[in-house]
Biotite code that builds the C-alpha atoms (Angstrom):
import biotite.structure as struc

atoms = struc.array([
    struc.Atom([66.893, 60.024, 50.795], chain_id="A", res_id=1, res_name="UNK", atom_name="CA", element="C"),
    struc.Atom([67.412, 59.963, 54.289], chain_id="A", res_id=2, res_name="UNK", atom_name="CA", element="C"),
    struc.Atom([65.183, 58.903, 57.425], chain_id="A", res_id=3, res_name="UNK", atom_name="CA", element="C"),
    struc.Atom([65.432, 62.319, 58.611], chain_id="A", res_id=4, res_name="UNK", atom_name="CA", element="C"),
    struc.Atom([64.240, 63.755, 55.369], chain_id="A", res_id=5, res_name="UNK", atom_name="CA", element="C"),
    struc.Atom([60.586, 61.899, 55.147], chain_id="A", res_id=6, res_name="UNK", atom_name="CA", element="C"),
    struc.Atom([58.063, 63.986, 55.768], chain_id="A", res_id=7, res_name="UNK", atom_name="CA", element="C"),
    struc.Atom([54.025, 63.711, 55.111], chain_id="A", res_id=8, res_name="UNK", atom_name="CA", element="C"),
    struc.Atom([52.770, 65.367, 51.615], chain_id="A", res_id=9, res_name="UNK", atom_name="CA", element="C"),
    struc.Atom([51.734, 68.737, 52.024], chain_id="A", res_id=10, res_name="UNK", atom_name="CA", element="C"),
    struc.Atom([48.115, 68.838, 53.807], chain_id="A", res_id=11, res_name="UNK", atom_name="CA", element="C"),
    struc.Atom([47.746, 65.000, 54.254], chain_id="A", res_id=12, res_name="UNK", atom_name="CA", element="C"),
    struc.Atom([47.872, 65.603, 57.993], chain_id="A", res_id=13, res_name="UNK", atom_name="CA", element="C"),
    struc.Atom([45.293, 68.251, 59.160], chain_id="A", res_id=14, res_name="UNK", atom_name="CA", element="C"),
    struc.Atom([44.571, 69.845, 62.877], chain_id="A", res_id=15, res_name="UNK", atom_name="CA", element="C"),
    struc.Atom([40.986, 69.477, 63.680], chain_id="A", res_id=16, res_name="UNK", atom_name="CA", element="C"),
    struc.Atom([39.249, 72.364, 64.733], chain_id="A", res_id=17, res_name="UNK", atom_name="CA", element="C"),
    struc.Atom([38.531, 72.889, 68.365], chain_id="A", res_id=18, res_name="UNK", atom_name="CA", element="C"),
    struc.Atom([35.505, 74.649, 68.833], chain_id="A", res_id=19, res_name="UNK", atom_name="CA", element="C"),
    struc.Atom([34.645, 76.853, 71.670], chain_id="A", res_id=20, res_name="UNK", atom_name="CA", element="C"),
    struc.Atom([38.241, 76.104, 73.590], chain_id="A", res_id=21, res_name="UNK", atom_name="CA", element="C"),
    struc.Atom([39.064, 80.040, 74.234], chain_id="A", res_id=22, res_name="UNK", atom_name="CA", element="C"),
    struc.Atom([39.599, 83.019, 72.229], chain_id="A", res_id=23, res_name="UNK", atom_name="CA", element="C"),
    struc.Atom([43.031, 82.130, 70.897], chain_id="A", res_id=24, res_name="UNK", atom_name="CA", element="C"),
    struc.Atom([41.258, 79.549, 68.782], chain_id="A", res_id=25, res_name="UNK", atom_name="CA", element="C"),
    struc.Atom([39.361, 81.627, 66.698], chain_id="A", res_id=26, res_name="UNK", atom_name="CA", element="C"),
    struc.Atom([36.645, 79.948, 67.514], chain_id="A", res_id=27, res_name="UNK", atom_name="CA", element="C"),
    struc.Atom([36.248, 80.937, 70.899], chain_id="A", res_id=28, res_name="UNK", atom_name="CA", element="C"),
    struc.Atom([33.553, 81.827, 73.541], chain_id="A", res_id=29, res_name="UNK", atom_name="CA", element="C"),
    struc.Atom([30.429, 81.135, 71.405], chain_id="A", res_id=30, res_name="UNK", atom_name="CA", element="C"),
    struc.Atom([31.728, 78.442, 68.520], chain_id="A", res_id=31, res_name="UNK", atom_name="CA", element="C"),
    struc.Atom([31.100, 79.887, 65.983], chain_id="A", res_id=32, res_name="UNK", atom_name="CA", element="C"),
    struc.Atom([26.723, 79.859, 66.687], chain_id="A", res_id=33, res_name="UNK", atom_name="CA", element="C"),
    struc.Atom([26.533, 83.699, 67.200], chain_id="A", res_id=34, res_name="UNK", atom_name="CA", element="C"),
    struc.Atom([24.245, 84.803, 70.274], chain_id="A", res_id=35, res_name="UNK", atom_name="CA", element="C"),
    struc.Atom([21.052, 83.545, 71.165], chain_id="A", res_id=36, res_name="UNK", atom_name="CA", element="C"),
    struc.Atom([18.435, 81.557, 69.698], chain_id="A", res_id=37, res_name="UNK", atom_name="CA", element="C"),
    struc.Atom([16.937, 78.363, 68.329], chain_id="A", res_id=38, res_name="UNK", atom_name="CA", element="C"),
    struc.Atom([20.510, 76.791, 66.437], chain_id="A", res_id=39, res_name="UNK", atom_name="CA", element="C"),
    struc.Atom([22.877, 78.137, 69.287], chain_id="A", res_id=40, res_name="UNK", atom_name="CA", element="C"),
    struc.Atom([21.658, 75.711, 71.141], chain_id="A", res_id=41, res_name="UNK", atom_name="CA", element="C"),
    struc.Atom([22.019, 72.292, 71.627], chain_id="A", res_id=42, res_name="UNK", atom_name="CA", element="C"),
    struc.Atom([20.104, 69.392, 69.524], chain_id="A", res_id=43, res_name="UNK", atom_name="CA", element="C"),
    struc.Atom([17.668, 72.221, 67.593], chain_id="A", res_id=44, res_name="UNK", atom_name="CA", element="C"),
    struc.Atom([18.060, 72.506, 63.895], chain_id="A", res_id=45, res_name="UNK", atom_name="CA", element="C"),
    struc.Atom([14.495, 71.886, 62.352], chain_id="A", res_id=46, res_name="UNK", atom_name="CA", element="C"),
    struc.Atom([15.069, 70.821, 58.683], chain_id="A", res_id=47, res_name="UNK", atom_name="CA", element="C"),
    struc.Atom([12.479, 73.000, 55.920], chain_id="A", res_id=48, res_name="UNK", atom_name="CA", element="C"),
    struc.Atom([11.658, 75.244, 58.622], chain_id="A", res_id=49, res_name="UNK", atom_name="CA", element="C"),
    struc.Atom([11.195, 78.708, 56.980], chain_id="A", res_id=50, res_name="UNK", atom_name="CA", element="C"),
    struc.Atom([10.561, 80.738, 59.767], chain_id="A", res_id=51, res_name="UNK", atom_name="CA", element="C"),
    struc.Atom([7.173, 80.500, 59.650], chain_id="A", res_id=52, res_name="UNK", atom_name="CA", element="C"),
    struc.Atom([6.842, 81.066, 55.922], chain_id="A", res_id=53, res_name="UNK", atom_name="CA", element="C"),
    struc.Atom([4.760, 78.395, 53.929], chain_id="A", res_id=54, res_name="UNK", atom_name="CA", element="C"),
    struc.Atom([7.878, 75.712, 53.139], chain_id="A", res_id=55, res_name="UNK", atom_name="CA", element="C"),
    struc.Atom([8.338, 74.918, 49.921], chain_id="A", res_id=56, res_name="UNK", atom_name="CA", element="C"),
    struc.Atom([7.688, 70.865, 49.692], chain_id="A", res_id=57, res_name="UNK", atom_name="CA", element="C"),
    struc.Atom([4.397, 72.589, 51.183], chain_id="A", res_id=58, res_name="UNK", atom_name="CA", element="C"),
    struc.Atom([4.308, 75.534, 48.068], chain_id="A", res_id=59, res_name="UNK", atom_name="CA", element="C"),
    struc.Atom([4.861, 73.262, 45.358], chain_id="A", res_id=60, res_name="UNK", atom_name="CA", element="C"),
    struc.Atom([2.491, 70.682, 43.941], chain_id="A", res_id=61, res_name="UNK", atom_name="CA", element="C"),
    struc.Atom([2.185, 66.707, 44.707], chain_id="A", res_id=62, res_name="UNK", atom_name="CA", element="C"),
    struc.Atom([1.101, 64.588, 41.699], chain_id="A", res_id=63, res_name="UNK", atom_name="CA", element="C"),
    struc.Atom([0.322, 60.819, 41.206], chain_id="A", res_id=64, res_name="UNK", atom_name="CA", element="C"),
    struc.Atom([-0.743, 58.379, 44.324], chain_id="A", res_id=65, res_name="UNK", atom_name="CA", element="C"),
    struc.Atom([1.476, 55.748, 46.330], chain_id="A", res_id=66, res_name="UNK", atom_name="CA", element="C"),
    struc.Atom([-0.637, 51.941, 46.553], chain_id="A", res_id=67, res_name="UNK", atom_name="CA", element="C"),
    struc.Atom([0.145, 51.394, 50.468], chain_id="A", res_id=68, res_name="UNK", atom_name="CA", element="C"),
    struc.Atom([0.055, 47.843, 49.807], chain_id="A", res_id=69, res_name="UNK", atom_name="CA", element="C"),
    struc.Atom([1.862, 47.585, 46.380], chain_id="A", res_id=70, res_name="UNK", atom_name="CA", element="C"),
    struc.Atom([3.771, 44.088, 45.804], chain_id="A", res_id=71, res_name="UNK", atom_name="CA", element="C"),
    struc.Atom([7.337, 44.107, 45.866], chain_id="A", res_id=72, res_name="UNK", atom_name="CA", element="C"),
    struc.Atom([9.235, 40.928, 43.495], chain_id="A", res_id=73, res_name="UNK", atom_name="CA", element="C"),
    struc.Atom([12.555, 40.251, 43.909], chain_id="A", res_id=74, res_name="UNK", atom_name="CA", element="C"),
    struc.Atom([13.549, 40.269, 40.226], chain_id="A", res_id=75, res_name="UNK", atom_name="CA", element="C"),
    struc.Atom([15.827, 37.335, 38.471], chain_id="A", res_id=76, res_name="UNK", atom_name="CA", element="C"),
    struc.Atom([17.030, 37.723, 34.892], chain_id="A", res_id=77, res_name="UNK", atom_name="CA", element="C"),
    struc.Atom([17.018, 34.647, 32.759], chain_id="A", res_id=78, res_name="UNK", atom_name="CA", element="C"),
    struc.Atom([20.821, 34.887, 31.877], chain_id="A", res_id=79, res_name="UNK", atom_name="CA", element="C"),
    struc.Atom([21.846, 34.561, 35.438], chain_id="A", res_id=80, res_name="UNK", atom_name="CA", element="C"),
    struc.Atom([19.751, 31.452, 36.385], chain_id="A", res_id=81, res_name="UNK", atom_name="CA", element="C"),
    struc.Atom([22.085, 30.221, 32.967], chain_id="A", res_id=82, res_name="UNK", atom_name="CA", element="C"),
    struc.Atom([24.782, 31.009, 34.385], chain_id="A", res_id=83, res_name="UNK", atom_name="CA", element="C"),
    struc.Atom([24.067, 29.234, 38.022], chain_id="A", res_id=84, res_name="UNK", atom_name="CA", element="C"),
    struc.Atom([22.807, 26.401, 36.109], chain_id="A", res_id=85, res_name="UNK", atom_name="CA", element="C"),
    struc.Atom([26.156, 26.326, 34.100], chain_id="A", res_id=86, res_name="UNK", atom_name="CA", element="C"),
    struc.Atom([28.112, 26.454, 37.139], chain_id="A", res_id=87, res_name="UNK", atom_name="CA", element="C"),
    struc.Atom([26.153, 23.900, 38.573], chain_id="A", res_id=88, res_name="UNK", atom_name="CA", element="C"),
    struc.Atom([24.883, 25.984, 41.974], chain_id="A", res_id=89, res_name="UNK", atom_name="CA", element="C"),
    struc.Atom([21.138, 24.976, 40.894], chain_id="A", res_id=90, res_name="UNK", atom_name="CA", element="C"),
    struc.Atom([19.304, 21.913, 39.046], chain_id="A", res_id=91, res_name="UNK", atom_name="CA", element="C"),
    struc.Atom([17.923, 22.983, 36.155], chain_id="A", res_id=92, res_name="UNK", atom_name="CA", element="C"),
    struc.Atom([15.108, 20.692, 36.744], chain_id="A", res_id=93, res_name="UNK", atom_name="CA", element="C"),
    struc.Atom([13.111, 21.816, 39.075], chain_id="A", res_id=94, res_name="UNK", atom_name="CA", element="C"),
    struc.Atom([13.966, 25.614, 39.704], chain_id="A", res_id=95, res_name="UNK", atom_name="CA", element="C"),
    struc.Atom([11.456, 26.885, 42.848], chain_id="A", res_id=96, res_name="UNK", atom_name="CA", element="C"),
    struc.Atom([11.620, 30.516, 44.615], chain_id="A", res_id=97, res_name="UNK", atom_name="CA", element="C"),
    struc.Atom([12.939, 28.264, 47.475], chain_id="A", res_id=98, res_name="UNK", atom_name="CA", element="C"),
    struc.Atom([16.333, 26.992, 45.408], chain_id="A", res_id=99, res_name="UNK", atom_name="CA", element="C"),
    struc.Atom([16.861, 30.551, 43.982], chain_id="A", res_id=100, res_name="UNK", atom_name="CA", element="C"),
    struc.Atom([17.123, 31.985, 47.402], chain_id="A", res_id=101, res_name="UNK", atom_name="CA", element="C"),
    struc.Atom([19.259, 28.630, 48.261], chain_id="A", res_id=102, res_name="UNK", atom_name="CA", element="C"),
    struc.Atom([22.021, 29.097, 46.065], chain_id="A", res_id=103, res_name="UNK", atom_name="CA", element="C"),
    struc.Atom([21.988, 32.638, 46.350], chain_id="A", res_id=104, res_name="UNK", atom_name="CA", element="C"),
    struc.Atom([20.823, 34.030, 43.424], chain_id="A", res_id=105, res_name="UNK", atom_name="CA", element="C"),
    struc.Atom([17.683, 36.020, 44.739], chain_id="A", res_id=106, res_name="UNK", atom_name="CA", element="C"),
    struc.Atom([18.985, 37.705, 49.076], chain_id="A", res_id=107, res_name="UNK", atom_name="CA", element="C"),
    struc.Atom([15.094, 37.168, 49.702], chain_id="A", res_id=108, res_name="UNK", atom_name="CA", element="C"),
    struc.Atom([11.229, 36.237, 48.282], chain_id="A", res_id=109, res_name="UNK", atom_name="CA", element="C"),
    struc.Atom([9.979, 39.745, 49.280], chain_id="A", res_id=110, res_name="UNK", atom_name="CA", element="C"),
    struc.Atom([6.224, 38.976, 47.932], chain_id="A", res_id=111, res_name="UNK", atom_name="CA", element="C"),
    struc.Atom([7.541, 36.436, 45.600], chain_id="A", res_id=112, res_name="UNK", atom_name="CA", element="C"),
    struc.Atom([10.230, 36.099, 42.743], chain_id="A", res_id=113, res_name="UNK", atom_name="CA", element="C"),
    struc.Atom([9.834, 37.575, 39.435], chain_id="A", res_id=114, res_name="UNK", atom_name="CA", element="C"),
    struc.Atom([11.760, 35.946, 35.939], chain_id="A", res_id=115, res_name="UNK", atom_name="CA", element="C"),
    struc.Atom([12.548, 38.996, 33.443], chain_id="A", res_id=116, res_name="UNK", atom_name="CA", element="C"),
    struc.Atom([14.086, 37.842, 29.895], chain_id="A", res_id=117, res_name="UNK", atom_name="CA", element="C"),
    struc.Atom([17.241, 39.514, 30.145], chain_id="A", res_id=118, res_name="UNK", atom_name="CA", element="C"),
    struc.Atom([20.229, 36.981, 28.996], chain_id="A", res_id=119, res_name="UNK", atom_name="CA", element="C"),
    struc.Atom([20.394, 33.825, 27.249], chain_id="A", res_id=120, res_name="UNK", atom_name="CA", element="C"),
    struc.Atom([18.805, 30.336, 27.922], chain_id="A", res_id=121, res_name="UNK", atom_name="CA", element="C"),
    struc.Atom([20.422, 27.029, 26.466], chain_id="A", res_id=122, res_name="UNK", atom_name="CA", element="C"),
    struc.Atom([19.670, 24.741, 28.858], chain_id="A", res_id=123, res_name="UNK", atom_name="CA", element="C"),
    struc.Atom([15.859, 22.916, 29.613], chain_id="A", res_id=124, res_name="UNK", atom_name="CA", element="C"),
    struc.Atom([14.867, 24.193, 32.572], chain_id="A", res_id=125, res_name="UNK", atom_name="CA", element="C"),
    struc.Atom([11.932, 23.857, 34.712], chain_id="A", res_id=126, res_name="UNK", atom_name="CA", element="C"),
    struc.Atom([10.589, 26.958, 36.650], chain_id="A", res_id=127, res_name="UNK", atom_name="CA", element="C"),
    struc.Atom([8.153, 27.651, 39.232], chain_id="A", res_id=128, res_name="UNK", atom_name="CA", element="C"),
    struc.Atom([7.822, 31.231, 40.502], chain_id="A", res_id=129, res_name="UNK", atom_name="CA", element="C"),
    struc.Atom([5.652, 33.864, 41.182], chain_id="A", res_id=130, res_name="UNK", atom_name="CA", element="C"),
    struc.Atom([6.030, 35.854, 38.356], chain_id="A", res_id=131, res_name="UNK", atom_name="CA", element="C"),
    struc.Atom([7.310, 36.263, 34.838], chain_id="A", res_id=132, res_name="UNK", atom_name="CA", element="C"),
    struc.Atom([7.525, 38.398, 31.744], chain_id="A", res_id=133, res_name="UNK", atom_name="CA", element="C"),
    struc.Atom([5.545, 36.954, 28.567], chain_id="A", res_id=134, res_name="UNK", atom_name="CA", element="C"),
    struc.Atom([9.197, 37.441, 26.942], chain_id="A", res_id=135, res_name="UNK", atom_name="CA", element="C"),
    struc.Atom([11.127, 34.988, 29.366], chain_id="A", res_id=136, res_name="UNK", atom_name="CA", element="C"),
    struc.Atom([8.066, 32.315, 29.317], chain_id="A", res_id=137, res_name="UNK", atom_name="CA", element="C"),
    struc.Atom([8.656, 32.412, 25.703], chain_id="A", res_id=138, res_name="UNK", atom_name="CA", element="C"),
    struc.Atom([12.221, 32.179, 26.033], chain_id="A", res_id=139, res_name="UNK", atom_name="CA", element="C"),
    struc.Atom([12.099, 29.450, 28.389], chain_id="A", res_id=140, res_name="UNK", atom_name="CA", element="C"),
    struc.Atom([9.825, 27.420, 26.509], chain_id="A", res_id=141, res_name="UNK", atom_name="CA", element="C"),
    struc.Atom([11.893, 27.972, 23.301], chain_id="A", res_id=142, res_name="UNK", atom_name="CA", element="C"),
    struc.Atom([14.606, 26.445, 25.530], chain_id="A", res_id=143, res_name="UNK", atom_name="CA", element="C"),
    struc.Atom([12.288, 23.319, 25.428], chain_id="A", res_id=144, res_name="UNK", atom_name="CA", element="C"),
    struc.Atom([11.853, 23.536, 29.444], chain_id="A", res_id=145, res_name="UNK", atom_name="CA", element="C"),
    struc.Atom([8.677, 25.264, 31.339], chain_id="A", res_id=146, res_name="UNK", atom_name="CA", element="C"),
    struc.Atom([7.933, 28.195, 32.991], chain_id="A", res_id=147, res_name="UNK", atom_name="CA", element="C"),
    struc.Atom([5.156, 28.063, 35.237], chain_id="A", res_id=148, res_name="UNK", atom_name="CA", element="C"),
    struc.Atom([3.639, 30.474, 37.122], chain_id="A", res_id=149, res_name="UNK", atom_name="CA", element="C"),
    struc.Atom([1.937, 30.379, 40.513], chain_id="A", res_id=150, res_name="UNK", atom_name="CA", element="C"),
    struc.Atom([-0.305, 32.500, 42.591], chain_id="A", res_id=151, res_name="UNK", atom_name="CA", element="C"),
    struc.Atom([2.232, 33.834, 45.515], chain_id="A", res_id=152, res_name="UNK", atom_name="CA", element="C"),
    struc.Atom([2.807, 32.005, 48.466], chain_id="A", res_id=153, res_name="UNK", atom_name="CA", element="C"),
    struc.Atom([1.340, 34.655, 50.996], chain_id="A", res_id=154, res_name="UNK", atom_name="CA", element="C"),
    struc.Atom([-1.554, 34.945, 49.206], chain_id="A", res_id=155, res_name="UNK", atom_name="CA", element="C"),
    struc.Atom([-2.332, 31.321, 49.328], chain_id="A", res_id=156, res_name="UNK", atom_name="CA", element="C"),
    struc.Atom([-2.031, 31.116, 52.944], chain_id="A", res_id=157, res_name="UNK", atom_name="CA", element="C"),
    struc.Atom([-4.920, 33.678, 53.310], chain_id="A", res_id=158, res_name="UNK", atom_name="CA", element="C"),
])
């Protein structure tokens, strides 16, 4: 193989199309919009418009309700916190929402910090959060450490 004799796989380097640049383009004159009307033109393209017919999120029917002021937890399974512990990026003393957040385990509180039982515990720890499954209090305490929880911060402060 020569230097002269490289060339680019078939189709890795692809024209873009050049809309409305004259009739030689193909896509001449109009761009490919046709004539007239609501999407020829500029910054108009109305999403589950049906041209006047009843839409369909409107024709079909809405079940269940959305709480407007529904808690969100940020959720922590037990195994992880074991495996922080382990690699010594939290105490497993005194385990708070604050530390989890800390060491990087949990991105943010949210409306507190909630323990599922997912993974293994070997160590004693000693947990204070918002929230927790009867299965990881359980495991926890079969541990031989404590898993308390506490009314949520925000809540307190009202």
């Amino acid at each position: 193989m020569k230097l002269h004799e490289l060339r680019d796989n078939v189709g890795a380097n692809k024209k873009r199309k050049r809309v409305a640049r004259g009739p030689g383009s193909g896509t001449g004159k109009m761009g490919g919009r046709g004539i007239k009307g609501q999407k020829s033109r500029s910054g108009v393209s109305i999403n589950g418009y049906e041209g006047g017919q009843m839409p369909l999120y409107q024709r079909l029917p809405k079940r269940g309700f959305t709480k407007p002021n529904r808690k969100k937890f940020a959720v922590v399974n037990l195994g992880l916190i074991q495996k922080f512990v382990d690699e010594k990026k939290l105490d497993g003393s005194n385990i708070t929402e604050d530390t989890l957040v800390e060491s990087g385990l949990v991105r943010r509180k949210l409306d507190g910090v909630r323990v599922l039982a997912k993974g293994d515990v070997s160590a004693k720890l000693n947990i204070s959060v918002t929230g927790a499954s009867k299965s990881a209090v359980e495991a926890v305490e079969k541990a031989g450490g404590k898993l308390a929880v506490a009314a949520p911060a925000t809540a307190a402060a009202e």
